[in-house]
C-alpha positions in Angstrom: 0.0 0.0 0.0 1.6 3.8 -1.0 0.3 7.0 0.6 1.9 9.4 -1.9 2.3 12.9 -0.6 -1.3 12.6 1.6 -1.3 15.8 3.7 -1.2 19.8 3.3 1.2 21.2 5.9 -1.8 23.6 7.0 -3.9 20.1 8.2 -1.8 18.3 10.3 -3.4 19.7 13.2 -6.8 19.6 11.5 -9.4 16.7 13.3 -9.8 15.6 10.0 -6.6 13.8 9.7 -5.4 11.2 6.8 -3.0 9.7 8.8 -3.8 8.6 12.3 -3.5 5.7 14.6 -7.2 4.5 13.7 -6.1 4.4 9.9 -2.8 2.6 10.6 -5.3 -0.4 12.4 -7.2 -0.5 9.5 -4.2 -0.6 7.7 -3.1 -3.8 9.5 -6.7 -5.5 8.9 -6.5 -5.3 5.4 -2.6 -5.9 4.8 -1.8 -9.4 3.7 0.8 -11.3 5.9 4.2 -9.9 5.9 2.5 -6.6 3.6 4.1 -3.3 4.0 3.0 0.2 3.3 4.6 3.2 2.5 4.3 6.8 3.2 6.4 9.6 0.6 6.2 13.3 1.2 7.9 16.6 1.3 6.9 17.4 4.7 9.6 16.3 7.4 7.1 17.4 10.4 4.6 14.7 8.9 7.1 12.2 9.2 7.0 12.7 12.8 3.5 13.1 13.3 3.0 9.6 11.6 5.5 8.0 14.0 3.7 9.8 16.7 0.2 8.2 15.5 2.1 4.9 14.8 4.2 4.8 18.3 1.3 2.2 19.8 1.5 0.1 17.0 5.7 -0.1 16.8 6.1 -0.7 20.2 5.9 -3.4 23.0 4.9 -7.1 22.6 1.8 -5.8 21.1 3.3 -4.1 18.2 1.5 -4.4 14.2 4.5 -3.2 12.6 8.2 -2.5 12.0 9.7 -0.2 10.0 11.5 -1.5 6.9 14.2 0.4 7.1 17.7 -0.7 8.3 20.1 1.3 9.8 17.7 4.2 9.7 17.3 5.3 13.5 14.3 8.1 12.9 12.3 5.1 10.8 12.3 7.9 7.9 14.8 9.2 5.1 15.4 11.0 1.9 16.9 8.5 0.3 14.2 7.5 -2.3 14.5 3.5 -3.3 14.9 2.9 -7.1 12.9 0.7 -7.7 10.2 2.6 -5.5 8.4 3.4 -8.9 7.0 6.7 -10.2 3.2 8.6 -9.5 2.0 11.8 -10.6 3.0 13.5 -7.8 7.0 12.5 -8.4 7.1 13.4 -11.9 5.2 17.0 -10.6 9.6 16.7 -8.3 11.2 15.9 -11.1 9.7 18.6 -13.0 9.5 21.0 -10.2 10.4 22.6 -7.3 12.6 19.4 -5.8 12.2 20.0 -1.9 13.7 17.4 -0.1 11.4 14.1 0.2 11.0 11.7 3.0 10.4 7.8 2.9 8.8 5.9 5.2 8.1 1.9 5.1 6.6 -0.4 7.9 6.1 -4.2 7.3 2.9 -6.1 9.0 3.7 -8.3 11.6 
């Protein structure tokens, strides 16, 4: 599962949220064994917000996921996989403005 780019920077505080803990479980539900999502944006302040929103799910014997990334200690980075594939909204980068990007990848448990 991709969420490419999913939230303005002026609604992360909104209530009306993409990207919260209740999505992440339903996330989990419909994953298949061992299925991974992945989160790509500009915003470095959504990166932590999802980790925030995630933090009951990555943690403790209880935990849904883990991130995917090794050696990567805030579960996030700008290094873009190549064979992550293209979407509308990365050939919009490679044609525009190229702000820094973030990657984010969690595998079920």
């Amino acid at each position: 599962m991709f969420v490419n780019f999913p939230e303005p920077p002026v609604w992360q505080q909104s209530s009306f949220r993409l990207l919260t803990t209740g999505l992440f479980e339903d996330i989990h539900k419909v994953l298949q064994a061992k299925g991974q999502f992945t989160v790509l944006t500009d915003n470095e302040p959504l990166c932590h917000s999802v980790l925030s929103e995630m933090a009951p799910l990555l943690e403790g014997d209880a935990a849904k996921f883990k991130s995917a990334l090794k050696n990567c200690d805030d579960n996030f980075t700008t290094r873009i996989p190549d064979a992550y594939g293209t979407s509308y909204f990365d050939r919009l980068w490679t044609n525009g403005d190229r702000k820094k990007r973030y990657f984010m990848q969690f595998h079920k448990l």
